[in-house]
C-alpha positions in Angstrom: -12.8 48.2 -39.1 -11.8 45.9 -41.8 -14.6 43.2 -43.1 -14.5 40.4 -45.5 -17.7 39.8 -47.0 -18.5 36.3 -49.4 -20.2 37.4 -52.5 -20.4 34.3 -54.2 -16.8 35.0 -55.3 -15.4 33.8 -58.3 -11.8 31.8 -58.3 -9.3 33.2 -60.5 -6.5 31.6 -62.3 -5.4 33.3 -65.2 -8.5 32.7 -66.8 -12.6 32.1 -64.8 -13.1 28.5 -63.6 -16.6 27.3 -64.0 -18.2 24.2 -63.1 -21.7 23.5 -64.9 -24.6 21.7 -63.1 -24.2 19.0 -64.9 -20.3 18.4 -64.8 -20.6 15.8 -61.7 -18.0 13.3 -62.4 -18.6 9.9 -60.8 -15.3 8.6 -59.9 -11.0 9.2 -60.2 -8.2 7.6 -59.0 -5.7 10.0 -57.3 -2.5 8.2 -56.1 -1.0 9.7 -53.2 2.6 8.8 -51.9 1.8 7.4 -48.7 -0.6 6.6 -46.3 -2.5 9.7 -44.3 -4.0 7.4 -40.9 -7.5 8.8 -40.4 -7.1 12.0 -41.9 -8.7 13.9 -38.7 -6.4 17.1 -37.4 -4.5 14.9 -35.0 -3.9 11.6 -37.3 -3.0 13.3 -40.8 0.6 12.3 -41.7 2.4 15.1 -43.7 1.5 18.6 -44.8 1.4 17.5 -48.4 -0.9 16.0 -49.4 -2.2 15.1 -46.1 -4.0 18.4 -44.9 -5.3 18.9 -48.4 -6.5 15.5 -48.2 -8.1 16.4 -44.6 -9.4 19.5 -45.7 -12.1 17.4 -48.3 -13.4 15.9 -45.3 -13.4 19.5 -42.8 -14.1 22.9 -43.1 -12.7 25.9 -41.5 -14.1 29.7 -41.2 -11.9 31.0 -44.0 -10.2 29.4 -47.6 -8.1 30.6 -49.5 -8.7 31.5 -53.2 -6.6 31.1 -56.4 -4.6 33.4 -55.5 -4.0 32.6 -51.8 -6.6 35.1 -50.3 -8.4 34.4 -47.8 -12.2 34.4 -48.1 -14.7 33.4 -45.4 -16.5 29.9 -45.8 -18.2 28.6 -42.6 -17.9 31.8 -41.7 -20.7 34.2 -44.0 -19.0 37.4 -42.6 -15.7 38.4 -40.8 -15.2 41.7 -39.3 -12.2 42.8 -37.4 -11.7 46.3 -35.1 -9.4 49.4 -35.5 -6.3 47.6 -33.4 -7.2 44.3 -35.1 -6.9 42.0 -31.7 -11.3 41.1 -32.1 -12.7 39.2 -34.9 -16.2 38.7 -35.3 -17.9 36.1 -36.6 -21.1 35.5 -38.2 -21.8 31.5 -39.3 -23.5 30.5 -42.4 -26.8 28.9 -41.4 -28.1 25.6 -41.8 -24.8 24.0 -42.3 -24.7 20.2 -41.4 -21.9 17.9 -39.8 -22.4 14.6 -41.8 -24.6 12.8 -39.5 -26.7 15.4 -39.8 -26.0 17.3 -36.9 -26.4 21.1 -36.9 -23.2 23.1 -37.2 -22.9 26.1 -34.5 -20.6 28.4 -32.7 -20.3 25.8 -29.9 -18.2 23.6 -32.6 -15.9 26.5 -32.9 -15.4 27.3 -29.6 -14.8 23.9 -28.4 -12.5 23.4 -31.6 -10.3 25.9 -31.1 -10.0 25.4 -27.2 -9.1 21.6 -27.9 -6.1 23.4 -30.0 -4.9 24.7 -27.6 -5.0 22.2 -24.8 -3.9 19.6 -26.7 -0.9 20.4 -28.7 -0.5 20.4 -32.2 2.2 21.6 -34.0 0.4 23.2 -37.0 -2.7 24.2 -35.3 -2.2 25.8 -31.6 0.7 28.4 -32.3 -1.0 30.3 -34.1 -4.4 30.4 -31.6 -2.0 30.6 -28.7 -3.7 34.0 -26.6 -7.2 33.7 -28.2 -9.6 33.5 -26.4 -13.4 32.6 -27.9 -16.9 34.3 -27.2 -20.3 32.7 -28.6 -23.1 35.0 -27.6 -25.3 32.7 -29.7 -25.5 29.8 -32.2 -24.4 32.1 -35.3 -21.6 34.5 -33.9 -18.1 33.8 -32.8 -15.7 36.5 -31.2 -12.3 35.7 -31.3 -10.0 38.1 -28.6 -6.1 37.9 -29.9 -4.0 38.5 -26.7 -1.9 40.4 -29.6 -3.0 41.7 -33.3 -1.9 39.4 -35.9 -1.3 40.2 -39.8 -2.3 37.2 -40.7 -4.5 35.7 -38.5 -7.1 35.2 -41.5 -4.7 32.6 -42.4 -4.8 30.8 -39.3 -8.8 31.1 -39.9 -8.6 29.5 -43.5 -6.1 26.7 -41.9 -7.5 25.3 -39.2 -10.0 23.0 -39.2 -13.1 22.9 -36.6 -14.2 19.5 -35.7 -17.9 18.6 -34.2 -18.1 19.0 -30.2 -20.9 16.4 -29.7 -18.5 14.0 -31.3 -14.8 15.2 -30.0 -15.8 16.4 -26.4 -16.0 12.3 -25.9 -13.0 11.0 -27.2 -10.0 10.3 -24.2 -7.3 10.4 -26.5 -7.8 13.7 -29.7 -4.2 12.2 -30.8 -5.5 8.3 -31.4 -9.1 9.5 -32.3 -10.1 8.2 -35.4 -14.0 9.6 -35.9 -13.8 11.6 -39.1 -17.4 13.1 -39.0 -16.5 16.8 -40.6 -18.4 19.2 -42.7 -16.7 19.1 -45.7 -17.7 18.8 -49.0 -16.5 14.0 -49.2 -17.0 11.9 -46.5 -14.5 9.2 -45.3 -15.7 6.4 -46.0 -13.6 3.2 -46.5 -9.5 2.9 -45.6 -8.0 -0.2 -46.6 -4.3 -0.2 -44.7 -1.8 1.0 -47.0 -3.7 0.4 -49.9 -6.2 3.0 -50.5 -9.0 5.8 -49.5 -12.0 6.0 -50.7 -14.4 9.8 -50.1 -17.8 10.1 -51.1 -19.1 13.8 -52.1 -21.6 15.5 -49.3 -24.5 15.7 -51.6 -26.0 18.4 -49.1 -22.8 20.4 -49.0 -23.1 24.3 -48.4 -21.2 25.4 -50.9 -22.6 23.2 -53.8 -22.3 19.4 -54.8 -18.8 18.3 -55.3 -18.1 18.2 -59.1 -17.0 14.5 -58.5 -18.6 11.7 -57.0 -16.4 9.4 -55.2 -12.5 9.9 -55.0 -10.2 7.0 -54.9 -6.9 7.3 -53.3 -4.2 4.2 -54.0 -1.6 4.6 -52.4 1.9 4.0 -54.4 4.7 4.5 -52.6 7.2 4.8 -55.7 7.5 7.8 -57.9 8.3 6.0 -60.9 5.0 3.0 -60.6 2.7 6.1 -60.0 3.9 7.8 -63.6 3.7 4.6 -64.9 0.1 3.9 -63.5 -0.8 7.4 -64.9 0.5 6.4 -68.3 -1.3 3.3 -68.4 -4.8 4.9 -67.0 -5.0 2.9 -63.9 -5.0 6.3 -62.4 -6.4 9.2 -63.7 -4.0 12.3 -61.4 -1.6 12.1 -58.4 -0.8 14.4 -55.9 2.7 14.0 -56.8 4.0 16.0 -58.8 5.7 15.0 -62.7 9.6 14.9 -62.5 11.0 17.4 -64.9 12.4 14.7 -66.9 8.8 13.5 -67.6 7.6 16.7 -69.0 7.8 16.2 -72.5 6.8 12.8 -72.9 3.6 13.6 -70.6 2.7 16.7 -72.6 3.0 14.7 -76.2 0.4 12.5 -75.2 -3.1 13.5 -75.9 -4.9 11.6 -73.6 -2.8 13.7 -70.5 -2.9 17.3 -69.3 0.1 18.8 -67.9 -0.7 21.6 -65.4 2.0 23.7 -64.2 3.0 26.6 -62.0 5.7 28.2 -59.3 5.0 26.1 -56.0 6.0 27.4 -52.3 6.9 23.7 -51.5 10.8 24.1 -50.0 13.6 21.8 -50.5 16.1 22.2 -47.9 18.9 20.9 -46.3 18.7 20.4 -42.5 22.0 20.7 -40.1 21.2 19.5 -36.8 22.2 22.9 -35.0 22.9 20.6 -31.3 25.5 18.7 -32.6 29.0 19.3 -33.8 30.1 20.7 -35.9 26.9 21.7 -37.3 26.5 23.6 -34.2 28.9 26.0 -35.5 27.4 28.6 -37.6 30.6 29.3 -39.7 30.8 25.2 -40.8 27.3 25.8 -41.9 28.3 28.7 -43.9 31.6 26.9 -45.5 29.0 24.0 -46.5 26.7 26.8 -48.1 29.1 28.0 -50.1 30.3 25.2 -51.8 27.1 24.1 -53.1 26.3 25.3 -56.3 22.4 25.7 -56.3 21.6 26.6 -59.7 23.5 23.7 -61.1 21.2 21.8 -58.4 18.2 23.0 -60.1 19.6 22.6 -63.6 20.8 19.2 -63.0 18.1 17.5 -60.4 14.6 19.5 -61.8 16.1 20.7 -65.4 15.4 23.8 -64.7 11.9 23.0 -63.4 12.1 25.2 -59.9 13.3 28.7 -57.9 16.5 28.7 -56.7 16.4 29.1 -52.6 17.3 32.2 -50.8 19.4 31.8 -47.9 16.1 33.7 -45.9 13.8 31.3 -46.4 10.9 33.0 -48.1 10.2 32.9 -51.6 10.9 35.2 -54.2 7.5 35.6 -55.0 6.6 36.3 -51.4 5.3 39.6 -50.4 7.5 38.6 -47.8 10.3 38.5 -49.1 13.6 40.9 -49.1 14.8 41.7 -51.9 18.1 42.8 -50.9 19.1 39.4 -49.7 21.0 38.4 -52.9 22.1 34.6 -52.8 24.5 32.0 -50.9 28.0 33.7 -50.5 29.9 31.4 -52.8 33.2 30.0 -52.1 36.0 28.5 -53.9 37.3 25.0 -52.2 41.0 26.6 -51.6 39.2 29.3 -49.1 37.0 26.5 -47.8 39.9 24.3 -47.2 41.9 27.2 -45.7 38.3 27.7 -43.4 37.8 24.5 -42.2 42.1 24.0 -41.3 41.4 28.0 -39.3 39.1 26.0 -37.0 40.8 23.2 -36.2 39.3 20.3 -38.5 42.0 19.0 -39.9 43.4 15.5 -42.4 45.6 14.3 -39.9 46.1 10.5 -41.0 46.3 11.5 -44.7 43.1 9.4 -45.4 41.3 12.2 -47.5 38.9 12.9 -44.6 39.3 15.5 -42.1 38.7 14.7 -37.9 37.3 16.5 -35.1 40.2 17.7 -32.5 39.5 14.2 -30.8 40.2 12.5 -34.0 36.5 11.1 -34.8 36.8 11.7 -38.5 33.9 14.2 -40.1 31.8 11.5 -41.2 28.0 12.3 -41.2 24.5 10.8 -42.3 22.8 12.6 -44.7 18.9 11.3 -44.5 16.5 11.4 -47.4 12.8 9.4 -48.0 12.6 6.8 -50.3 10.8 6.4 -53.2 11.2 10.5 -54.4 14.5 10.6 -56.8 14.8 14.6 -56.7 15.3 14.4 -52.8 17.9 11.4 -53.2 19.9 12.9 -56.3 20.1 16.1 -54.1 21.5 14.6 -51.6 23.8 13.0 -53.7 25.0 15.8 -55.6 25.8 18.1 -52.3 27.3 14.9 -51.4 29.6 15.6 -53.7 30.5 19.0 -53.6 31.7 18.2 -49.8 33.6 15.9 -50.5 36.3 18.3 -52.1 36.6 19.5 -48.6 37.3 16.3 -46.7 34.0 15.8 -45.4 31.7 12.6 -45.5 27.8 12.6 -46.0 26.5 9.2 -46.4 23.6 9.2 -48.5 21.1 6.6 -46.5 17.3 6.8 -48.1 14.7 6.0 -46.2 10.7 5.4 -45.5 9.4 8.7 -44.9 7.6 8.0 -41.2 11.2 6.9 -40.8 13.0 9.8 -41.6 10.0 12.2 -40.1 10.6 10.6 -36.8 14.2 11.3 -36.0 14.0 14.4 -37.5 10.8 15.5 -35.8 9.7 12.7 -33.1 5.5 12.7 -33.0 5.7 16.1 -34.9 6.9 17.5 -31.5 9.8 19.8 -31.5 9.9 19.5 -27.7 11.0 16.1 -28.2 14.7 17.1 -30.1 16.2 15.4 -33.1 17.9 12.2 -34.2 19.9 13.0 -36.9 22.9 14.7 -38.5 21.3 16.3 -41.3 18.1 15.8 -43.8 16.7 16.3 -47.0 13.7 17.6 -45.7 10.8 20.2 -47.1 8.1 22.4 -45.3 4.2 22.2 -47.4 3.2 25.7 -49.0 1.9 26.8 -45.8 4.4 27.8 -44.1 5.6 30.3 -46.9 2.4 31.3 -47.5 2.1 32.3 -43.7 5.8 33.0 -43.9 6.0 31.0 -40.4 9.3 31.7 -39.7 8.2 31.9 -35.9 7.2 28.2 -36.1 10.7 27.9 -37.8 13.2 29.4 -35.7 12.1 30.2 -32.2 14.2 28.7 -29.6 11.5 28.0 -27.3 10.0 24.7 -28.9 6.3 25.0 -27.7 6.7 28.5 -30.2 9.1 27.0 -32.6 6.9 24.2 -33.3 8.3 23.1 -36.5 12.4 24.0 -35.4 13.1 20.6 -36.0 16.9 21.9 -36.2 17.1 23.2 -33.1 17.9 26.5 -34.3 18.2 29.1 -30.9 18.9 33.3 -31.8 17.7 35.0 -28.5 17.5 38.4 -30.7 16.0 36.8 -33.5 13.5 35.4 -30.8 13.0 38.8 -29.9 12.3 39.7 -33.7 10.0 36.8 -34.4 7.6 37.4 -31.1 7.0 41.1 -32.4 6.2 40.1 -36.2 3.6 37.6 -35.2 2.4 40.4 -32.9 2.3 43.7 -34.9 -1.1 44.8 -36.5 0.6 46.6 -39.5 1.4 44.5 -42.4 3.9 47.3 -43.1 5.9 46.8 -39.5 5.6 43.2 -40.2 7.7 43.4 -43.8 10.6 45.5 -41.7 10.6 43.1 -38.9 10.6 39.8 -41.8 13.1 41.8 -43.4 15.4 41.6 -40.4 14.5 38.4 -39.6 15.8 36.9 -42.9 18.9 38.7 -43.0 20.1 37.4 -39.5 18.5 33.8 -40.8 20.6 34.2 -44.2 23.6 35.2 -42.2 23.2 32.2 -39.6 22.3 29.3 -41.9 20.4 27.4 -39.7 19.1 25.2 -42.1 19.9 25.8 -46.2 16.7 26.4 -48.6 18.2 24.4 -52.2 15.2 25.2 -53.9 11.2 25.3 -55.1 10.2 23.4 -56.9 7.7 23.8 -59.6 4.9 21.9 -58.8 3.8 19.9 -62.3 0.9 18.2 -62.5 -0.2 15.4 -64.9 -3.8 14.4 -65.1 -6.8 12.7 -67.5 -9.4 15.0 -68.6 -11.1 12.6 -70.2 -11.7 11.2 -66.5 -12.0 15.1 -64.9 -10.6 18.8 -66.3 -11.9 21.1 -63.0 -9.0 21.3 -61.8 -8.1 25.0 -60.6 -4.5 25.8 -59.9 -4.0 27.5 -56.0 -0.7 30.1 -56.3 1.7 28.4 -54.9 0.1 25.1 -53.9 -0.8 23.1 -57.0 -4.2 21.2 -57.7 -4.9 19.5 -54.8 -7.4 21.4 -52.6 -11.1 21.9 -52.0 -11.6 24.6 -54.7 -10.8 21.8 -57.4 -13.9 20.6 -56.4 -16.5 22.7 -55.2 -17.6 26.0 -57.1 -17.1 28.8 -54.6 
């Protein structure tokens, strides 16, 4: 039986991070991109920042440390059996919900079975087949229809909400109540201007080491360096373009944190229609793409070039015999695309479909973020060679979300030809590549390519399922070499995630592998 025990453990990064008693901040101003609706489970907007942003205001059982383990929170103890399909439970006591409300097993319970009736695409995959037990206040058993490797993630991800509070609302998707256990309260949202969280002076785990936290809202990349510069903010949760490195780090009033992020950068092929439906077409666009000149040119150098399997490098997940994108010069990509039948036939420099529609497509990309849009720009570019057309059309980013993933519901297909798109450090973490490829769309919640291998399905149901981390790195290892082979989607890059900030204003900030400065343990001690 395995257990995870909290000791009062101490969060690593490179060197101890300590907070002193007396270290309570009483205010900063974080910009974040774009507004986050009520930041409750069902109304946060995007992975990043927006669940980082909910997770201030909630709690779950687990967290992650610096370096991505995960320890137990709400949760004192965890214990797990021999075949790793029971997890047991035992609460922290005395824990409050905001308005003062005891915390209990009941709140689990009711949490995670609200999961799963009401679907949400980051939250009920993963507790699909559990079932929960809660022989009294303290103790939760969870029963997993299947083991799972890394269902301590799914612990440290999901967030448990109160029952006396939820079991009334008609609607969980339009609820707005944001009563939570977390270390801030919500307190004040001013319509796409700005947040405002106030620190839970009784939290568990310590008082916050800042008071209030103000979030502005600026939608441009370029006004929210520029408000950083001029201290009308003191950090963002967006991260510095690699251009503004070396100004930021000659000034002395500004702190540049840095580190590898598990943030992807991808390009999306809508998999339903032509010819992006083809699988070789994918592969011809691969290989004309030159990625490291992608990451020289749009991030100076400042990321990881992808793999064609998705997972990062620096993934225990990740296999190593992979190599890169099978390059290809533009005379055998020209000779490729005349094989199968898309060919210049009016002499107008682009090529047409059998039917003569010429191969013409829209390549979408948000707004406001300059790496995204030079991307698109530059692969743009290296297609054009081959007689093909992307149209580079940038827009708002609930815009682009909802035709490329309508209400965050794969079930409900795709409007697009392809995307600039990226998946929040999560999902590598996890390495959900179930949620990413499954064909079936209530498993493949996040497929928003529409992406269907029926023996890669098979593969992806028995990684999720297998209780040896071992058998789960053969499987994954299989899994990414059909994915790399199939192209469903193309993974550009990571980018390093680069952080300015004002110490003068706050220095805790603790860097989480992977995932940057933006979570709980920037602000609480444990």
């Amino acid at each position: 039986m395995r257990a995870y025990r909290l000791i009062a453990f101490v969060l690593v990064l490179g060197i101890l991070v300590f907070f002193t008693a007396t270290a309570q901040a009483p205010l900063i101003r974080l910009a974040i991109p774009t507004t986050e609706r009520a930041l409750t489970p069902y109304t946060y907007n995007t992975g990043y920042p927006g669940w980082y942003l909910l997770m201030l205001v909630y709690d779950a059982l687990m967290v992650t440390d610096l370096d991505g383990v995960p320890r137990p929170w709400l949760a004192e103890s965890v214990q797990v059996s021999s075949d790793g399909t029971v997890w047991t439970l035992t609460l922290r006591p005395n824990i409050r919900w905001h308005d003062g409300q005891p915390f209990t097993s009941a709140d689990v319970k009711f949490s995670y079975e609200l999961y799963q009736r009401v679907t949400h695409p980051r939250f009920s995959g993963p507790l699909r087949g559990v079932t929960v037990e809660t022989p009294d206040a303290r103790t939760v058993v969870l029963r997993l229809s299947a083991p799972s490797p890394i269902f301590d993630l799914t612990l440290a991800d999901t967030p448990i909400v109160p029952k006396h509070i939820w079991e009334k609302a008609s609607d969980p998707k339009t609820f707005e109540n944001t009563v939570g256990t977390g270390p801030y309260r919500l307190t004040q949202i001013v319509p796409d201007q700005f947040y405002r969280l106030e620190a839970n002076a009784d939290y568990f785990a310590g008082k916050p080491a800042v008071q209030a936290l103000i979030l502005p809202i600026i939608k441009d990349a370029t006004a929210t360096f520029t408000a950083l510069q001029a201290g009308q903010i003191d950090a963002a949760t967006r991260t510095l373009t690699p251009e503004l490195v070396a100004q930021f780090q000659a000034r002395p009033d500004i702190k540049v944190l840095s580190g590898p992020g598990f943030v992807s950068t991808l390009l999306l092929f809508n998999n339903e229609r032509a010819p992006f439906s083809d699988p070789r077409v994918r592969r011809i666009i691969a290989g004309v793409i030159n990625y490291e000149e992608l990451v020289r040119t749009v991030l100076l150098g400042f990321a990881t070039v992808g793999s064609p399997g998705f997972i990062h490098p620096s993934s225990p997940w990740y296999n190593a015999r992979l190599g890169g994108y099978q390059a290809l010069k533009l005379e055998q990509a020209n000779r490729a695309l005349d094989e199968l039948g898309y060919k210049d036939t009016n002499g107008d420099g682009v090529r047409e479909f059998p039917d003569g529609k010429p191969l013409r497509f829209e390549l979408l990309t948000r707004s406001g973020d300059p790496v995204r849009i030079r991307t698109a720009e530059l692969i743009a570019q290296a297609v054009k060679p081959l007689g093909i057309v992307f149209d580079v059309r940038s827009l708002d980013a609930d815009t682009v979300a909802q035709r490329v993933w309508p209400d965050f519901d794969a079930c409900k297909g795709r409007n697009y030809d392809l995307a600039i798109w990226g998946w929040s450090a999560p999902v590598m973490t996890k390495a959900d590549v179930r949620g990413l490829f499954h064909s079936d769309c209530k498993v493949g919640t996040i497929n928003v390519v529409g992406y269907a291998n029926k023996t890669l399905d098979g593969l992806l149901d028995r990684q999720a399922q297998t209780a040896s981390r071992e058998e789960r790195k053969r499987l994954l290892d299989e899994i990414q070499k059909i994915v790399a082979e199939d192209l469903p989607f193309l993974t550009l890059f990571y980018p390093d995630l680069i952080f300015a900030v004002r110490p003068a204003a706050y220095d805790g900030w603790a860097f989480l592998k992977g995932e940057g400065i933006i979570h709980k343990l920037s602000f609480v001690k444990r």
